[in-house]
SEKOL-538631 format. One record per residue (C-alpha): chain; residue in three letters; residue number from 0; x, y, z. Coordinates in steps of 0.05 Angstrom, whole numbers, plus 5000, padded with zeros to 4 digits. Each point is the difference from the previous one (the first is absolute). Example, Ala and Ser with C-alpha at 12.3 -4.5 7.8 and 13.67 -1.06 7.14 Angstrom:
<nodes>
  cadena  residuo  num     X     Y     Z
       A      ALA    0  5246  4910  5156
       A      SER    1  5027  5069  4987
</nodes>
This chain:
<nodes>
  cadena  residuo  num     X     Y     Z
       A      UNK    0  5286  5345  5029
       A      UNK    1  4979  5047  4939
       A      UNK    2  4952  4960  4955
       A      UNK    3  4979  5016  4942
       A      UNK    4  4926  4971  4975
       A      UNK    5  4979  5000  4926
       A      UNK    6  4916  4998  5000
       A      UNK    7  4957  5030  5049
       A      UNK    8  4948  4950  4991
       A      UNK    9  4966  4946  5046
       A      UNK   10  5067  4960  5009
       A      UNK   11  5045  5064  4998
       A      UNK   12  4956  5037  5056
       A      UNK   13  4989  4933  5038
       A      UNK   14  5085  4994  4998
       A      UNK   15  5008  5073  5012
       A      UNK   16  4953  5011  5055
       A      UNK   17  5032  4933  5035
       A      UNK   18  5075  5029  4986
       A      UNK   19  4982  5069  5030
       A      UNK   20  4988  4976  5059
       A      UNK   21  5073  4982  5016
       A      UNK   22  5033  5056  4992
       A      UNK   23  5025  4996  4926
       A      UNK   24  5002  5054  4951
       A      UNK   25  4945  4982  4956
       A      UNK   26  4993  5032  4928
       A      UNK   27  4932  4977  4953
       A      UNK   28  5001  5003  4924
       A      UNK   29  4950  5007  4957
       A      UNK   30  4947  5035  4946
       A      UNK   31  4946  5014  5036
       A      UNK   32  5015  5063  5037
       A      UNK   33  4936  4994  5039
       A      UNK   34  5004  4940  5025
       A      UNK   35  5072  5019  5027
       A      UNK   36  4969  5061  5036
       A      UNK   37  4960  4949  5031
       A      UNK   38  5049  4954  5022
       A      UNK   39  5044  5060  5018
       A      UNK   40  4938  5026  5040
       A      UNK   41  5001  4928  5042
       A      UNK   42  5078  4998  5010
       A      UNK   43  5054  5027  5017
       A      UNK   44  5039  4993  4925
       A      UNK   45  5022  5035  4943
       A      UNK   46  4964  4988  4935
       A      UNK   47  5023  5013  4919
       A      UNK   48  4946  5005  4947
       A      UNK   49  5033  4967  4947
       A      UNK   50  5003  4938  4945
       A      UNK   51  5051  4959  5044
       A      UNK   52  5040  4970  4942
       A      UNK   53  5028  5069  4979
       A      UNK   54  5075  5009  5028
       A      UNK   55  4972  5089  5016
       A      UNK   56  4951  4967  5043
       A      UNK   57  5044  4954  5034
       A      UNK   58  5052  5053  5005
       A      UNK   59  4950  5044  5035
       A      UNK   60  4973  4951  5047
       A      UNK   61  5066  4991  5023
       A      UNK   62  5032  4941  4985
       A      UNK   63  5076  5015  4984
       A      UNK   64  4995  4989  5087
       A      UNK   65  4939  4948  5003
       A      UNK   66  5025  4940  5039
       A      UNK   67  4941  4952  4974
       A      UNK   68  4959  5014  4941
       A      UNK   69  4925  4960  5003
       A      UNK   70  4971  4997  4923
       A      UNK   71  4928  4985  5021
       A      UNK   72  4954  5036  4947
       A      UNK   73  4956  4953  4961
       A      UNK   74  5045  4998  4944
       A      UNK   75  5052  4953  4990
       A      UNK   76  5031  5038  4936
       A      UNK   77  5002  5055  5049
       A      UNK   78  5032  4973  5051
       A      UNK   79  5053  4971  4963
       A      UNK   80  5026  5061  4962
       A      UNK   81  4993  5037  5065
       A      UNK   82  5049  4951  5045
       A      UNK   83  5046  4993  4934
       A      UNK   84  5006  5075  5001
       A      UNK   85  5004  5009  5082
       A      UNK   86  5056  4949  4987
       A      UNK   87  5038  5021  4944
       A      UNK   88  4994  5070  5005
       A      UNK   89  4987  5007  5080
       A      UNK   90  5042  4947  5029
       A      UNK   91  4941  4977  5049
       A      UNK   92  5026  4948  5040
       A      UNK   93  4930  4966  4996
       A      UNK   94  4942  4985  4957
       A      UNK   95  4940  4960  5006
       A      UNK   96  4957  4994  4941
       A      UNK   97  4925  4982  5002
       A      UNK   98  4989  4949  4948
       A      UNK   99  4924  4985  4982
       A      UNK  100  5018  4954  4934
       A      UNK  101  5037  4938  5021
       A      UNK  102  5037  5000  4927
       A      UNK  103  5050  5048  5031
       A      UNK  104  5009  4963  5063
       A      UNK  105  5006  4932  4965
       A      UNK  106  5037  5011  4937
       A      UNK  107  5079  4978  4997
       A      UNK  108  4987  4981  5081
       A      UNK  109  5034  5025  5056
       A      UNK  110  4978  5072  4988
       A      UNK  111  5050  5008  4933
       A      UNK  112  4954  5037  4965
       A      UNK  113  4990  5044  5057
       A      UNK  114  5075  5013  5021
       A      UNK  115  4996  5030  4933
       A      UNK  116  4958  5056  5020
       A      UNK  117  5039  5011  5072
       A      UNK  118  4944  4967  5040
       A      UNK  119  5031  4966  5058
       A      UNK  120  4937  4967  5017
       A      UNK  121  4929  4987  4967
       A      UNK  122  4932  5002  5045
       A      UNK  123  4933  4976  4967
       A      UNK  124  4953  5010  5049
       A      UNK  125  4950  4951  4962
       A      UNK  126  5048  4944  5008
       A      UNK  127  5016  5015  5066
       A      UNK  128  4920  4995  5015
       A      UNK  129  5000  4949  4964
       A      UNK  130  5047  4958  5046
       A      UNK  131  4973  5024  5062
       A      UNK  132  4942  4975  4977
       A      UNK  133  5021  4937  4978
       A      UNK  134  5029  4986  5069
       A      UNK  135  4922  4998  5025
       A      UNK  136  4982  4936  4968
       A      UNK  137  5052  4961  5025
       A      UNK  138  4976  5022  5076
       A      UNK  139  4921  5008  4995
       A      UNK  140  4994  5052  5066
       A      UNK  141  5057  5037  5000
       A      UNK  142  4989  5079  4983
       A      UNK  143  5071  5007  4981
       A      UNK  144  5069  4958  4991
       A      UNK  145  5067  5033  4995
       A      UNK  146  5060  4964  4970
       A      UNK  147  5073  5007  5036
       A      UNK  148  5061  4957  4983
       A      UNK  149  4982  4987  4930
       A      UNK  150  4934  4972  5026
       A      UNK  151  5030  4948  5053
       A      UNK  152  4967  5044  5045
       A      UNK  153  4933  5030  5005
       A      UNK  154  4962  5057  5040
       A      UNK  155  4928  4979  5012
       A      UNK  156  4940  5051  5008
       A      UNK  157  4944  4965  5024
       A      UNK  158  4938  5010  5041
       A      UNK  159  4987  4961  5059
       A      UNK  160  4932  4960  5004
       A      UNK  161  4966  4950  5047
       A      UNK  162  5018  4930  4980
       A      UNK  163  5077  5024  4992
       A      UNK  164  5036  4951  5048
       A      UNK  165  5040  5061  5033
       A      UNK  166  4933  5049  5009
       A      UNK  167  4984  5015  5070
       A      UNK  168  5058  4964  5026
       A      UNK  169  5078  5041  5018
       A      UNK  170  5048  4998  4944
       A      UNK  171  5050  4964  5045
       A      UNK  172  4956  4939  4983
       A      UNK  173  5009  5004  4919
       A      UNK  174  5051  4942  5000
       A      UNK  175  4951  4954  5042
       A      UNK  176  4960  4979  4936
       A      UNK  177  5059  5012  4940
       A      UNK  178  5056  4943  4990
       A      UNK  179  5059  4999  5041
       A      UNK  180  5038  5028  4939
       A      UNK  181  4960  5055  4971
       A      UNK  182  5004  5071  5031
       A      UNK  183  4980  5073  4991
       A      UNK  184  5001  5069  5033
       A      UNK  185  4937  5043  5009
       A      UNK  186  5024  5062  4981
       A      UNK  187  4934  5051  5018
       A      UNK  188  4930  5008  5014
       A      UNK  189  4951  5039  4982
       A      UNK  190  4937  5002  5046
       A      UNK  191  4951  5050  4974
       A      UNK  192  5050  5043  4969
       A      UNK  193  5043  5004  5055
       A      UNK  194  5072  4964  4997
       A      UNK  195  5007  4954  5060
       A      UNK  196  5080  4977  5004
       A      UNK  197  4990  4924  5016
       A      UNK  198  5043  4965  5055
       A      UNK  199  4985  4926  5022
       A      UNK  200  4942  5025  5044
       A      UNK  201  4960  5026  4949
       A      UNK  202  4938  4969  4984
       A      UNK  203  4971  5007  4925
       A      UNK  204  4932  5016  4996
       A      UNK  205  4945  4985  4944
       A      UNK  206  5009  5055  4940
       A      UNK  207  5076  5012  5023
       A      UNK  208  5038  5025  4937
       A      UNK  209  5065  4951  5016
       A      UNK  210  5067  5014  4963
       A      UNK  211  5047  4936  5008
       A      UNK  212  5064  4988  4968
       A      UNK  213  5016  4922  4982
       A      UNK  214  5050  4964  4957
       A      UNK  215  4946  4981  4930
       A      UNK  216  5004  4933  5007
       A      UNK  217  4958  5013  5076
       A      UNK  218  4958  5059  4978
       A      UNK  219  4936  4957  4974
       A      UNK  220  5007  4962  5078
       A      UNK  221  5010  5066  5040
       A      UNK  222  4931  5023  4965
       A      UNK  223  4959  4947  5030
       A      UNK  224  5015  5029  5069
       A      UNK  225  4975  5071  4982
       A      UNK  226  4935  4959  4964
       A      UNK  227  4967  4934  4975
       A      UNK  228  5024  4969  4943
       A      UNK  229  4977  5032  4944
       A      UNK  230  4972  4967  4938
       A      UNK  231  5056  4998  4938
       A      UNK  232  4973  5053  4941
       A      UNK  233  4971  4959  4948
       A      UNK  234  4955  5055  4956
       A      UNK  235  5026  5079  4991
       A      UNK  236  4960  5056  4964
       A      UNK  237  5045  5061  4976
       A      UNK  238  4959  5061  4993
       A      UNK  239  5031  5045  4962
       A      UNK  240  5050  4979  4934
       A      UNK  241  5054  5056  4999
       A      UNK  242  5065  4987  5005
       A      UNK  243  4995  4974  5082
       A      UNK  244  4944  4955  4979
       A      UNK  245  5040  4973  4943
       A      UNK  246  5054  4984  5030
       A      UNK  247  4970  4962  5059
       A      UNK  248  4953  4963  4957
       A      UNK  249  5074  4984  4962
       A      UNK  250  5028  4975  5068
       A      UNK  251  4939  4954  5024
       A      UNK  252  4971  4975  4938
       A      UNK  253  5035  4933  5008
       A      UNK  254  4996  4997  5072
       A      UNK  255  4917  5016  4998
       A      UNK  256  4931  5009  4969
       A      UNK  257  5008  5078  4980
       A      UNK  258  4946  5039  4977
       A      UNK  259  5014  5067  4976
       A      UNK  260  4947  5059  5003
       A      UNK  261  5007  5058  4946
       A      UNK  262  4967  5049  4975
       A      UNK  263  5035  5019  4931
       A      UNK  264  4977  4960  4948
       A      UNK  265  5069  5011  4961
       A      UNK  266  5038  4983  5065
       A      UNK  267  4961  4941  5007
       A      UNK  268  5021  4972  4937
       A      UNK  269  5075  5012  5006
       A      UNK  270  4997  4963  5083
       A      UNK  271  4958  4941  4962
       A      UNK  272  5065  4994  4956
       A      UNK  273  5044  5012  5045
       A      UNK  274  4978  4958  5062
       A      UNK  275  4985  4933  4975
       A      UNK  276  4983  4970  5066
       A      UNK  277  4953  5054  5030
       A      UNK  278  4932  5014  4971
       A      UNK  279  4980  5073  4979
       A      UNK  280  4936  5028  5018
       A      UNK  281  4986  5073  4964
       A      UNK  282  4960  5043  5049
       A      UNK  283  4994  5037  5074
       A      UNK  284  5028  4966  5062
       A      UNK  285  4945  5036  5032
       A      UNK  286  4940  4978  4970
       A      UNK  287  4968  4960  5044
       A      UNK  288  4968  4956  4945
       A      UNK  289  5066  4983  4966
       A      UNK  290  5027  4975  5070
       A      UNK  291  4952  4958  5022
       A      UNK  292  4993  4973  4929
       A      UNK  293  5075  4981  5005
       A      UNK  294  4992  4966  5070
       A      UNK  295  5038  5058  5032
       A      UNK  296  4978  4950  5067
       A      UNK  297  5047  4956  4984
       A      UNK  298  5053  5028  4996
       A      UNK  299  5063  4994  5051
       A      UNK  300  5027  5071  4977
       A      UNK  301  4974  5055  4964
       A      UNK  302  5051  5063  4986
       A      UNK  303  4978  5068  4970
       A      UNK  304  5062  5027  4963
       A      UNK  305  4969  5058  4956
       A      UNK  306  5025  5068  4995
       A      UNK  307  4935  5023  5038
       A      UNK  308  5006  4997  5081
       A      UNK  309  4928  5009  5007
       A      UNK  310  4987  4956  4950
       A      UNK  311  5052  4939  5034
       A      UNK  312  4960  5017  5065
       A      UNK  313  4927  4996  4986
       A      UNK  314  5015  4931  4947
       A      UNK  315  5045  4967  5066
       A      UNK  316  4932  5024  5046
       A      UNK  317  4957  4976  4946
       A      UNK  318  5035  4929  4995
       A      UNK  319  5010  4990  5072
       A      UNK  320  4924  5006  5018
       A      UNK  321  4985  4950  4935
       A      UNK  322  5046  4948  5033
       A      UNK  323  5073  5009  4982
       A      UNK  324  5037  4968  5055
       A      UNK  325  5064  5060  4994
       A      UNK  326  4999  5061  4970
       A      UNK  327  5065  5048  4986
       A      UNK  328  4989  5070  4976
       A      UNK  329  5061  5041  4964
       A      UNK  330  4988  5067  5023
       A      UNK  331  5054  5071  4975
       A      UNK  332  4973  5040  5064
       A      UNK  333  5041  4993  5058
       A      UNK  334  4951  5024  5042
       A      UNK  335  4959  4943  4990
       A      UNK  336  5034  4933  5004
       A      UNK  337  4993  5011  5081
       A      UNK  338  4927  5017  4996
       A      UNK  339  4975  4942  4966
       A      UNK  340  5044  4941  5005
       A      UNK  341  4984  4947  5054
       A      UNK  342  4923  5019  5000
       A      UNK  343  4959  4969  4942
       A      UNK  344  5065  5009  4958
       A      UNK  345  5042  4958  5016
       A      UNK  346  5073  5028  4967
       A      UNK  347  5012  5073  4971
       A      UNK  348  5065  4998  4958
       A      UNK  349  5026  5066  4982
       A      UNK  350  5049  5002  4936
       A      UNK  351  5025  5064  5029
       A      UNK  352  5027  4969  5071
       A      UNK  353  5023  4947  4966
       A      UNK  354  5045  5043  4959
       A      UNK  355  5025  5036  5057
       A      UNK  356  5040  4941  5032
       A      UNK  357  5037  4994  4935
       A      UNK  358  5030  5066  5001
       A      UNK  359  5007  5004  5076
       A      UNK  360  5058  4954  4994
       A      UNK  361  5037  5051  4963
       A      UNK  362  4982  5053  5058
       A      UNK  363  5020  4954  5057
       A      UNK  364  5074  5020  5024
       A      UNK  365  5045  4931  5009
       A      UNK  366  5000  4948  4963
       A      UNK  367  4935  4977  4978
       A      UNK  368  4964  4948  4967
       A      UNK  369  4928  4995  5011
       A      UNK  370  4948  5055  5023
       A      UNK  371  4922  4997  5015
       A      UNK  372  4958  5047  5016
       A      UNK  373  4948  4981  5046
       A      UNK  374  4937  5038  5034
       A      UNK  375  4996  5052  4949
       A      UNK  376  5075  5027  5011
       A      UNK  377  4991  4995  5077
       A      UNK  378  5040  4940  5014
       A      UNK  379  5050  4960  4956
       A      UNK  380  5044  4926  4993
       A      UNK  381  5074  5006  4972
       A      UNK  382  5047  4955  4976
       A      UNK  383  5074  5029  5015
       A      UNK  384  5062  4966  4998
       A      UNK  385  5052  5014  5063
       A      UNK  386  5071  5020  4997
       A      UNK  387  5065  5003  5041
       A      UNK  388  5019  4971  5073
       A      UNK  389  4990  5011  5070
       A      UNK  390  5043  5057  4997
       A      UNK  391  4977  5033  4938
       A      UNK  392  4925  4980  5002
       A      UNK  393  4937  5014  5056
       A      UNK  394  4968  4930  4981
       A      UNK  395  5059  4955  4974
       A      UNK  396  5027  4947  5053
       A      UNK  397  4939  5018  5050
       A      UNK  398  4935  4956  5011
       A      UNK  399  4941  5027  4988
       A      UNK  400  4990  5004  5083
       A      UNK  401  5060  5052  4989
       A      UNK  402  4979  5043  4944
       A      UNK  403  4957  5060  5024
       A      UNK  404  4948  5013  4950
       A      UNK  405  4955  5060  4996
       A      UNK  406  4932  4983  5037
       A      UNK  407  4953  4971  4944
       A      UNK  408  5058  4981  4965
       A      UNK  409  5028  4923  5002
       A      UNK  410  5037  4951  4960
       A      UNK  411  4958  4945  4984
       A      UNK  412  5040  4954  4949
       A      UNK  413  5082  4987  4977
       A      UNK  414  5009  4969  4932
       A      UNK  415  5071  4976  5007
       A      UNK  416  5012  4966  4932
       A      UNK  417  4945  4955  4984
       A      UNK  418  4985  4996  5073
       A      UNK  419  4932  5039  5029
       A      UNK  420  5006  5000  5071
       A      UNK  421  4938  5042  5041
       A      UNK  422  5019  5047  5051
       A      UNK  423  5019  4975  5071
       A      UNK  424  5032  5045  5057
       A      UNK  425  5069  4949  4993
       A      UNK  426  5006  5006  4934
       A      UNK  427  5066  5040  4978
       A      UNK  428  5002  5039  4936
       A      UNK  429  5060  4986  4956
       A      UNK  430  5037  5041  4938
       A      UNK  431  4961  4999  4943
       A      UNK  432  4925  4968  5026
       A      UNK  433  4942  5024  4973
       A      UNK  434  4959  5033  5054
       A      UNK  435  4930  5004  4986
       A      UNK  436  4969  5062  5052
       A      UNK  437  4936  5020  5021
       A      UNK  438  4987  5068  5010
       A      UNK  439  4934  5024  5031
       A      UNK  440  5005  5073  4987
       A      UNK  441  5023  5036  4935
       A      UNK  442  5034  5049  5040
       A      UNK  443  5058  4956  5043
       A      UNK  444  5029  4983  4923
       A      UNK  445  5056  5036  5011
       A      UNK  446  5010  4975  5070
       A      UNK  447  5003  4934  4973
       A      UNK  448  5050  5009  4942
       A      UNK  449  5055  5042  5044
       A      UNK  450  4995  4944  5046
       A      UNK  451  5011  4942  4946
       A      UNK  452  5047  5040  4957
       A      UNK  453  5084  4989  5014
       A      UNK  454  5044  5052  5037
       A      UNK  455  5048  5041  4960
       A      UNK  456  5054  4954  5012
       A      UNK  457  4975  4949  4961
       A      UNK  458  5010  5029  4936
</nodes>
């Protein structure tokens, strides 16, 4: 696929450098020459020093033959004359716009305002962030939770520890302690850094990172086998009021005691107004004075959102050795989220991954709805809906017994209507489910999608 990527910044280089590696024609946009030559110098790409919102720029980054134009400079004015132009003037079959402000997103709904400018679809990486992080107050020890199905269905990340009902036990005993009606597939484990593919004889060990699948409904029950109960988040400190911090302080202030941590007095003043139900506190998240005069000890989560990765490390070390019972770090470098998370940090989130299952939907051949990234790029969970008949399709009228995935590779839910079933061997996939598939290694992707995608003859 020839793509076509407007800003060679942390999100464009963090998309282009996960793109590359899949064999697509990659082309970068932007100003800075150097920092082109640099990227250039690290992949195998073309690059085009250029403002991205002039049509000569466009033209000579080739895009009269782009299949997918990515808008991802910092901004959004940008972005949207650029996609209106690569649309109008280009005929790009597809453009993704970052959006930072949520006016454009949210004004007119549905995206009108955007169809306007030829943007097929919108990604704000800080609301994205936002919801992922969201997702970790409603399950206090999971490191990650992945939506498929509209939500109805939810991958788990979580790491195993002593006290989990399941640890030290085989997973063919999971259903012993769960209901007879709840159920769930463990997708993958990670045992220092090295994927184990579970069966029913595999035994999960203390500090096991554990990916499960589960209907939602079962999710907050499946994590008590992986761990003990956890305590419910009561207290949050937000270090850091930018636009990430905002916005999650926006999203719990009614469900918690949220204190926010900033250091710009003029920011300050405009959060105070804005977030009635959190409680402003101008300063450093990593003055150690400040903390422990704002009981940083009792609190059930404390998150580090600033623009400053060093900074959102040393304040999450900082509050975890003055008591905080969780702390989550947002960290840009890739590099790091593997390094630190799990140790005295507990989660890493990286905007930049995040925004990478977003667009890898649109990369994905078949027909797909949902896309996550896991492991850094190694490994990833997709959503893909099945066509055809026995005759026409590899996967249609088979059970799952039948269907000869890619080693690493497995099926582990259907969604068939509002129904979630989990994966088991008798199970046989029908026209139009909703397969939700593991795969282990980046590099059997296009194993897996010539195996679910329809003959010929079914067109």
């Amino acid at each position: 696929m020839k793509i076509l990527i407007l800003g060679a910044g942390q999100v464009g280089s963090t998309v282009a450098e996960n793109l590359v590696s899949e064999n697509n024609d990659i082309t970068v946009v932007d100003l800075d020459a150097k920092l082109l030559k640099q990227l250039q110098d690290r992949l195998d790409i073309r690059t085009v020093a250029g403002n991205a919102a002039h049509p000569s720029v466009l033209q000579r980054a080739g895009a009269e033959d782009t299949d997918l134009m990515l808008a991802l400079t910092r901004n959004d004015e940008t972005n949207l004359v650029a996609s209106k132009f690569a649309s109008d003037l280009f005929n790009v079959p597809t453009c993704i716009a970052r959006m930072r402000s949520s006016d454009y997103v949210e004004f007119g709904g549905d995206d009108d305002a955007l169809a306007r400018f030829g943007v097929d679809q919108s990604i704000c990486p800080e609301q994205l962030v936002t919801h992922q992080l969201s997702q970790l107050f409603d399950y206090p020890g999971a490191l990650r939770v992945l939506d498929f199905a509209d939500g109805r269905v939810q991958l788990v990340v979580v790491r195993a520890v002593d006290g989990g009902q399941l640890v030290g036990k085989a997973l063919k005993h999971i259903r012993d302690d769960l209901p007879d009606d709840v159920d769930c597939r463990v997708c993958a484990i990670y045992r220092k850094e090295q994927l184990v593919i579970p069966d029913g004889d595999t035994v999960v060990l203390d500090a096991d990172e554990v990916f499960f699948l589960a209907p939602r409904r079962h999710v907050a029950l499946v994590l008590r086998e992986m761990r003990k109960s956890e305590q419910p988040v009561r207290r949050v400190m937000i270090a850091g009021g930018g636009n990430i911090g905002y916005r999650l302080a926006r999203a719990l202030e009614t469900r918690f005691a949220v204190k926010i941590i900033e250091s710009r007095p003029e920011r300050c003043q405009w959060l105070a107004e804005q977030v009635s139900g959190a409680l402003v506190l101008q300063g450093e998240a990593t003055n150690e004075e400040l903390l422990e005069d704002e009981n940083v000890d009792e609190m059930d989560m404390f998150c580090a959102l600033t623009n400053d990765d060093e900074d959102n490390i040393m304040s999450c070390l900082l509050a975890k050795k003055l008591g905080a019972k969780r702390v989550v770090a947002l960290v840009n470098r890739g590099s790091y989220v593997d390094l630190l998370e799990g140790d005295r940090i507990d989660v890493v989130v990286s905007p930049h991954l995040t925004t990478i299952s977003e667009i890898l939907a649109y990369i994905r051949h078949g027909d797909v709805v949902e896309v996550h990234s896991l492991r850094r790029g190694a490994a990833e969970a997709m959503e893909i809906v099945v066509h055809g008949d026995r005759k026409t399709s590899k996967v249609v009228g088979r059970r799952l017994e039948q269907i000869a995935m890619p080693a690493g590779c497995h099926i582990s839910a259907i969604v068939r209507g509002e129904t979630v079933q989990m994966a088991h061997h008798d199970l046989v996939v029908e026209d139009g489910d909703h397969l939700i598939i593991f795969v282990a290694k980046k590099r059997l992707i296009r194993e897996v999608e010539k195996l679910i995608q329809p003959s010929f003859g079914f067109f």
